[in-house]
TIBADREN-556592 format. One record per atom (N, C-alpha, C): residue number from 1; atom name; x, y, z. Coordinates in pm, 1 decimal, m for minus. Example, Ala and Ser with C-alpha at 12.3 -4.5 7.8 and 13.67 -1.06 7.14 Angstrom:
<atoms>
[1; N; [1319.0; m569.0; 780.0]]
[1; CA; [1230.0; m450.0; 780.0]]
[1; C; [1320.0; m330.0; 780.0]]
[2; N; [1285.0; m225.0; 708.0]]
[2; CA; [1367.0; m106.0; 714.0]]
[2; C; [1290.0; 3.0; 787.0]]
</atoms>
This chain:
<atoms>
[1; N; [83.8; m118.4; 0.0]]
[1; CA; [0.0; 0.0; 0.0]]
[1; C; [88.0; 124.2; 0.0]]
[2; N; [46.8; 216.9; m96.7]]
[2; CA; [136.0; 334.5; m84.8]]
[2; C; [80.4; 437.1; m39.8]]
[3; N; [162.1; 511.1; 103.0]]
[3; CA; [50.5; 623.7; 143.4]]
[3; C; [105.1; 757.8; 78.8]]
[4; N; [23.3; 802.8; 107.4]]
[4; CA; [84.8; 975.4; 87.8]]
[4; C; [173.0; 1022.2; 207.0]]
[5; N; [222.8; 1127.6; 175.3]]
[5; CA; [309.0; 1218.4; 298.6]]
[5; C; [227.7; 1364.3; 300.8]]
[6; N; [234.4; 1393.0; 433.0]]
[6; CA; [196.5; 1503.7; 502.2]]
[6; C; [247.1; 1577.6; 538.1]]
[7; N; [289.8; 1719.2; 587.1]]
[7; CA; [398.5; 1743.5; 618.6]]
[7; C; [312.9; 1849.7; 767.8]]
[8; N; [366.0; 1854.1; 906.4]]
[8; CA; [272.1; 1906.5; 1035.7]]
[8; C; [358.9; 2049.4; 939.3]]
[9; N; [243.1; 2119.6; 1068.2]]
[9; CA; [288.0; 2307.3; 1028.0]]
[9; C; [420.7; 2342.7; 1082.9]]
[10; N; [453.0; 2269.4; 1158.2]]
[10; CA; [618.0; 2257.4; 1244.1]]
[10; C; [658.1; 2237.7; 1132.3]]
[11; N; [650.7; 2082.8; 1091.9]]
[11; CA; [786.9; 2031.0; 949.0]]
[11; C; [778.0; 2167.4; 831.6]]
[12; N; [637.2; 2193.7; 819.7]]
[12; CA; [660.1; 2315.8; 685.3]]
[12; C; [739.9; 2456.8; 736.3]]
[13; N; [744.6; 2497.9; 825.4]]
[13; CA; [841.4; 2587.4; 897.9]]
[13; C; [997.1; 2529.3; 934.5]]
[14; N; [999.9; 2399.8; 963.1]]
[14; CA; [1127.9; 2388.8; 993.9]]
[14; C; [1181.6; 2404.7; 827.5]]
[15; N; [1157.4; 2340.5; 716.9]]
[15; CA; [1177.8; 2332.8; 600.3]]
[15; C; [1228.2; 2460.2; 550.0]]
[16; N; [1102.0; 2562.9; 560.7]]
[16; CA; [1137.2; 2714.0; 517.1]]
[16; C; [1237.1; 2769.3; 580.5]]
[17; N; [1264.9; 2752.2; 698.5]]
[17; CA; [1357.0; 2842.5; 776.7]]
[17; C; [1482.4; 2772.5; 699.0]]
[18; N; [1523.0; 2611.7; 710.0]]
[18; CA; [1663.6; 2560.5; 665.5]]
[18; C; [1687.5; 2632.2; 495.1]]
[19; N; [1556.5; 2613.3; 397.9]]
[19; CA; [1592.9; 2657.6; 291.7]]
[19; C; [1611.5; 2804.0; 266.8]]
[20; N; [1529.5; 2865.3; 347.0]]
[20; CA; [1582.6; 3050.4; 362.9]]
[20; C; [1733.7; 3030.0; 410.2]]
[21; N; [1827.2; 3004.1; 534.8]]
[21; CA; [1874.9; 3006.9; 591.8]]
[21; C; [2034.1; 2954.0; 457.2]]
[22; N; [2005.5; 2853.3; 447.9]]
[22; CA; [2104.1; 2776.2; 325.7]]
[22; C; [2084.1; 2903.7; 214.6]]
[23; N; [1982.1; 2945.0; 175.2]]
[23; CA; [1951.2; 2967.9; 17.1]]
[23; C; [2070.2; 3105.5; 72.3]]
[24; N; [2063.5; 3176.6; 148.9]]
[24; CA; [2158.4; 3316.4; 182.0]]
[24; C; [2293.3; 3292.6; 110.2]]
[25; N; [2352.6; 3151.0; 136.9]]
[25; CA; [2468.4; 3119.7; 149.1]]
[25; C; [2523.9; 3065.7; m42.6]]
[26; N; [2380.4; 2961.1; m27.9]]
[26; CA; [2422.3; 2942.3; m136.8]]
[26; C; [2247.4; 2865.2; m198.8]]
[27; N; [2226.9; 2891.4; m317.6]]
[27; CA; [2069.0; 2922.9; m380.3]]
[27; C; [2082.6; 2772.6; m418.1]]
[28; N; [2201.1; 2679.6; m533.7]]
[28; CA; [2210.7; 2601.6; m572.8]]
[28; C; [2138.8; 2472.8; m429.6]]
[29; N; [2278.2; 2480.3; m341.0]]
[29; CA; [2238.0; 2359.6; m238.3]]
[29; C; [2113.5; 2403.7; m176.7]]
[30; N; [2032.7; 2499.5; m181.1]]
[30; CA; [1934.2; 2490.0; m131.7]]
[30; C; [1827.7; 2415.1; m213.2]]
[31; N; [1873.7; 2455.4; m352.6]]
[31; CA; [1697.8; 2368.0; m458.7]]
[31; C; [1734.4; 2220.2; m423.5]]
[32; N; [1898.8; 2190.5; m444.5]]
[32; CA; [1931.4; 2072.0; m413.6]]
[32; C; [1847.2; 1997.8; m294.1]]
[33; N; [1875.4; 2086.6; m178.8]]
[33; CA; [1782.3; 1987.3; m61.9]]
[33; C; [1678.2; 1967.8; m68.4]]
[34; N; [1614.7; 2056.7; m133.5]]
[34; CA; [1460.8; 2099.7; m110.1]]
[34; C; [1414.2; 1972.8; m245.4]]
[35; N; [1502.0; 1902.1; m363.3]]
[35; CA; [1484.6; 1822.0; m416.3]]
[35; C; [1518.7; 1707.4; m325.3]]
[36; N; [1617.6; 1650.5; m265.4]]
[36; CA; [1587.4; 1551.9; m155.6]]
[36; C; [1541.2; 1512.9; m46.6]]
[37; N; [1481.7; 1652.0; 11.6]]
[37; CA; [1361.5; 1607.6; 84.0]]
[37; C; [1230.0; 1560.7; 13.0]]
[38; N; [1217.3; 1601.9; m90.2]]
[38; CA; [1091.3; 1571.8; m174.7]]
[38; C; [1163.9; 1428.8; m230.4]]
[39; N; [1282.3; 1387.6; m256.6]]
[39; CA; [1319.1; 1254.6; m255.4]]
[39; C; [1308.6; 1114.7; m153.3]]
[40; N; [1309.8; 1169.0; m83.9]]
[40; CA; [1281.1; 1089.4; 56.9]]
[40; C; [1106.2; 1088.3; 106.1]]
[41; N; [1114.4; 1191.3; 97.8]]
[41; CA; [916.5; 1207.0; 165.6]]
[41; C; [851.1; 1103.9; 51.7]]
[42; N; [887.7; 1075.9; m89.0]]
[42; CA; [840.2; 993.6; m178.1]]
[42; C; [878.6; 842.7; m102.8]]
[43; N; [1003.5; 845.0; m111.0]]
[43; CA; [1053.6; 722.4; m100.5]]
[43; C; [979.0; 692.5; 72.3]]
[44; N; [975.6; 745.8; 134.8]]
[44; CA; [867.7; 727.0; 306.9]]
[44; C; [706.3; 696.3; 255.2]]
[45; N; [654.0; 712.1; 118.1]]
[45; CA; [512.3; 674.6; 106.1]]
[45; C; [544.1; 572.9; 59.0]]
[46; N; [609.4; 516.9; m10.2]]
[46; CA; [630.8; 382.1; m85.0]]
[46; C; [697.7; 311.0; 23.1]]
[47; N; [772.6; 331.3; 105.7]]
[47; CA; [829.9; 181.2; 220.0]]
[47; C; [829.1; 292.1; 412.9]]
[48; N; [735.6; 309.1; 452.7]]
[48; CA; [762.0; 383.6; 573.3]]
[48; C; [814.5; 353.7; 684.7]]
[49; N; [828.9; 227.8; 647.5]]
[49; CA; [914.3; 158.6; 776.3]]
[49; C; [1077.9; 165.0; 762.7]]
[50; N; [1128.8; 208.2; 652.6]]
[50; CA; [1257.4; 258.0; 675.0]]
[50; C; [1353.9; 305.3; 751.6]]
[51; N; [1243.3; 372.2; 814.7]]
[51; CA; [1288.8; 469.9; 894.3]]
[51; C; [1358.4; 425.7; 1039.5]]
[52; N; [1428.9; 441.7; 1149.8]]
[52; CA; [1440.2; 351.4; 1283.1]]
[52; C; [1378.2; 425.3; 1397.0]]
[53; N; [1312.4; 324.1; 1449.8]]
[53; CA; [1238.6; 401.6; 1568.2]]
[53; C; [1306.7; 506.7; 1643.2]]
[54; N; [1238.0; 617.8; 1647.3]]
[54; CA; [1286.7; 704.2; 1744.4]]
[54; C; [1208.9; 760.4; 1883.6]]
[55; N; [1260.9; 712.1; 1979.4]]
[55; CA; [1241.2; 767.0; 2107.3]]
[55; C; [1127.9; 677.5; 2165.2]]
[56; N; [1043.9; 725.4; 2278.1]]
[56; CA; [881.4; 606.4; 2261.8]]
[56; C; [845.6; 578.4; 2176.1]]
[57; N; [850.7; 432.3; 2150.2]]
[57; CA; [795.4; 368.6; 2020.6]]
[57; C; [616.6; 385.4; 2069.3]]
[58; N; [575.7; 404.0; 2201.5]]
[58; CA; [452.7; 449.2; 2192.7]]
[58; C; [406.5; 553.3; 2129.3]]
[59; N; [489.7; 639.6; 2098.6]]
[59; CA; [448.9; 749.8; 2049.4]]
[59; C; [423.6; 726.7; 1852.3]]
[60; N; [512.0; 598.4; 1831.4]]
[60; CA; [519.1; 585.9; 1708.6]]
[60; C; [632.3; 657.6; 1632.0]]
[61; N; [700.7; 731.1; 1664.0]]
[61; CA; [773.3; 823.0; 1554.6]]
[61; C; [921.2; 758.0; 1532.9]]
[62; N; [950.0; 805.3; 1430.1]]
[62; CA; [1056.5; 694.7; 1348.9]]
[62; C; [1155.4; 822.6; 1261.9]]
[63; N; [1268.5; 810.4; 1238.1]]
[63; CA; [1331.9; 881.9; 1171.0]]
[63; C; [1403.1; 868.4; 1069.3]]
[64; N; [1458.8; 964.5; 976.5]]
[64; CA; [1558.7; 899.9; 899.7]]
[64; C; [1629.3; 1059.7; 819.0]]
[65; N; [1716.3; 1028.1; 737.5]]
[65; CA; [1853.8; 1136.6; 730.7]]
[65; C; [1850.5; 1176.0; 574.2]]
[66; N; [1858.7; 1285.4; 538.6]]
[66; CA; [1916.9; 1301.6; 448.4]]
[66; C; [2056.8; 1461.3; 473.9]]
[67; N; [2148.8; 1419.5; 478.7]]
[67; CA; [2273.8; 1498.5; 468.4]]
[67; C; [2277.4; 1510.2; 620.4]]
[68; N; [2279.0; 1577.2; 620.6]]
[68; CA; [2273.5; 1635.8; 751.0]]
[68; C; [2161.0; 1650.8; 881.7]]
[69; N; [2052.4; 1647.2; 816.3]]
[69; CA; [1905.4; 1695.6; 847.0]]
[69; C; [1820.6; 1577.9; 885.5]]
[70; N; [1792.9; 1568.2; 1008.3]]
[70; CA; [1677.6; 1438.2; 990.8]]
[70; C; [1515.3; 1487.6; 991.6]]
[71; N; [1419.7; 1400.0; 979.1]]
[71; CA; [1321.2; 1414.0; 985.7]]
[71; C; [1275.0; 1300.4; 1059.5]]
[72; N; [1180.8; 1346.0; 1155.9]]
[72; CA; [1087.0; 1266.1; 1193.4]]
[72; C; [922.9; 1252.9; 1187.9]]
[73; N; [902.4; 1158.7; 1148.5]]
[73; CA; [768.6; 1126.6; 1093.9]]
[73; C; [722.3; 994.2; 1217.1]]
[74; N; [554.1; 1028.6; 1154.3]]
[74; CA; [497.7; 898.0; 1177.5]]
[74; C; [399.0; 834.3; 1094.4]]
[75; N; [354.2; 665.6; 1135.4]]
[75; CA; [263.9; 623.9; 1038.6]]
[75; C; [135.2; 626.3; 1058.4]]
[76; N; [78.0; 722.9; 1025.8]]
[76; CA; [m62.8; 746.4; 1007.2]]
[76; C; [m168.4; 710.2; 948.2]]
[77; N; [m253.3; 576.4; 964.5]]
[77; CA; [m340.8; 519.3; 885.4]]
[77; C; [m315.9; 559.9; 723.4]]
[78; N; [m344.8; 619.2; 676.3]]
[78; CA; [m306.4; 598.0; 501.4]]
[78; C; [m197.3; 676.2; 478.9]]
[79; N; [m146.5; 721.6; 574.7]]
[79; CA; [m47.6; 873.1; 533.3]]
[79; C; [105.3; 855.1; 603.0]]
[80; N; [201.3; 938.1; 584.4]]
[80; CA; [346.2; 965.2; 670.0]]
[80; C; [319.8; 1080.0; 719.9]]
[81; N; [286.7; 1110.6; 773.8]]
[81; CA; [290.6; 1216.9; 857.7]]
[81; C; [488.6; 1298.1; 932.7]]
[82; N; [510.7; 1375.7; 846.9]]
[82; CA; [621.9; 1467.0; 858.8]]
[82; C; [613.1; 1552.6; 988.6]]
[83; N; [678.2; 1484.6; 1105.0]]
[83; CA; [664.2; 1595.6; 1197.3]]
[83; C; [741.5; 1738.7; 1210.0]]
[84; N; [879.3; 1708.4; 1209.6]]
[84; CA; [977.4; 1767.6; 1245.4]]
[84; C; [1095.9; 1741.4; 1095.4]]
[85; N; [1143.3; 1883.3; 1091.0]]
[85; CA; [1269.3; 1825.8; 1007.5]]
[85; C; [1387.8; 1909.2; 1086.5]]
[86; N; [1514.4; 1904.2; 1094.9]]
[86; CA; [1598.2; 1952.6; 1145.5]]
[86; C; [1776.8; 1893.7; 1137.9]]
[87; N; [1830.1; 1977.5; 1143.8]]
[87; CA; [1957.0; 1967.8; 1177.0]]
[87; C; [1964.6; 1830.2; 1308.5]]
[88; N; [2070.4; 1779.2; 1219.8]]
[88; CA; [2085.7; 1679.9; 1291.9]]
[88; C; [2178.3; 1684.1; 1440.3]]
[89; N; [2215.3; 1791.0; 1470.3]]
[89; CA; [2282.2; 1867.6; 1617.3]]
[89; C; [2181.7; 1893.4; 1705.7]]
[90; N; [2085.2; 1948.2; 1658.0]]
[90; CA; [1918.5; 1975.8; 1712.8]]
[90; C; [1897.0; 1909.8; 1868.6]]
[91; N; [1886.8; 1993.6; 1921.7]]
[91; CA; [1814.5; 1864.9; 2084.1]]
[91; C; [1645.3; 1863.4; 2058.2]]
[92; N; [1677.8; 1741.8; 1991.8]]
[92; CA; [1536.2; 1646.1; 1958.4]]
[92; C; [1453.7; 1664.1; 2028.7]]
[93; N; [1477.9; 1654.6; 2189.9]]
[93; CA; [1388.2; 1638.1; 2265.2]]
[93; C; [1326.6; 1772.8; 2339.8]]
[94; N; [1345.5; 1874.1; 2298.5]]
[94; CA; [1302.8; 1995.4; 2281.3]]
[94; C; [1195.6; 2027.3; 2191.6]]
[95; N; [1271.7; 1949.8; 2049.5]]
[95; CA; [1158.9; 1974.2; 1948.3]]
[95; C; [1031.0; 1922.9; 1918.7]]
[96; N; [1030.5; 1795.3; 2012.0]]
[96; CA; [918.8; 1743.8; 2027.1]]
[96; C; [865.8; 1725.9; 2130.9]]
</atoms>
């Protein structure tokens, strides 16, 4: 079954701020990321278990990396649900 991805109003802000923040520096690596997060959020509707549990597995949420940046998601009856994206230095447990 392939779900869709979602992205919370957190993940769409964390997103904007990293690609504002990068794009200052340099415009290229920013389309770049902003193409592998949309690489990954695909590849999370087609296999969502990829990802390795993160933190209370009661809570459900699971993570996974691209460069630098992780994201954490969860599996949501038909959907991935994108919670958080961030720098992977980040104290996680702040952000959630």
């Amino acid at each position: 079954m392939t779900r869709r991805h979602r992205l919370s109003s957190a993940a769409e802000k964390d997103i904007a701020e990293i690609v504002e923040y990068l794009a200052k520096v340099n415009l290229d690596a920013a389309l770049k990321l902003i193409d592998q997060f949309t690489e990954r959020f695909q590849m999370l509707e087609a296999q969502p278990e990829i990802g390795e549990r993160y933190s209370d597995p009661r809570r459900g949420l699971r993570r996974t990396s691209v460069g630098n940046y992780v994201i954490i998601y969860q599996i949501v009856d038909d959907a991935v649900l994108i919670v958080r994206v961030a720098h992977g230095a980040r104290n996680w447990h702040e952000l959630l």
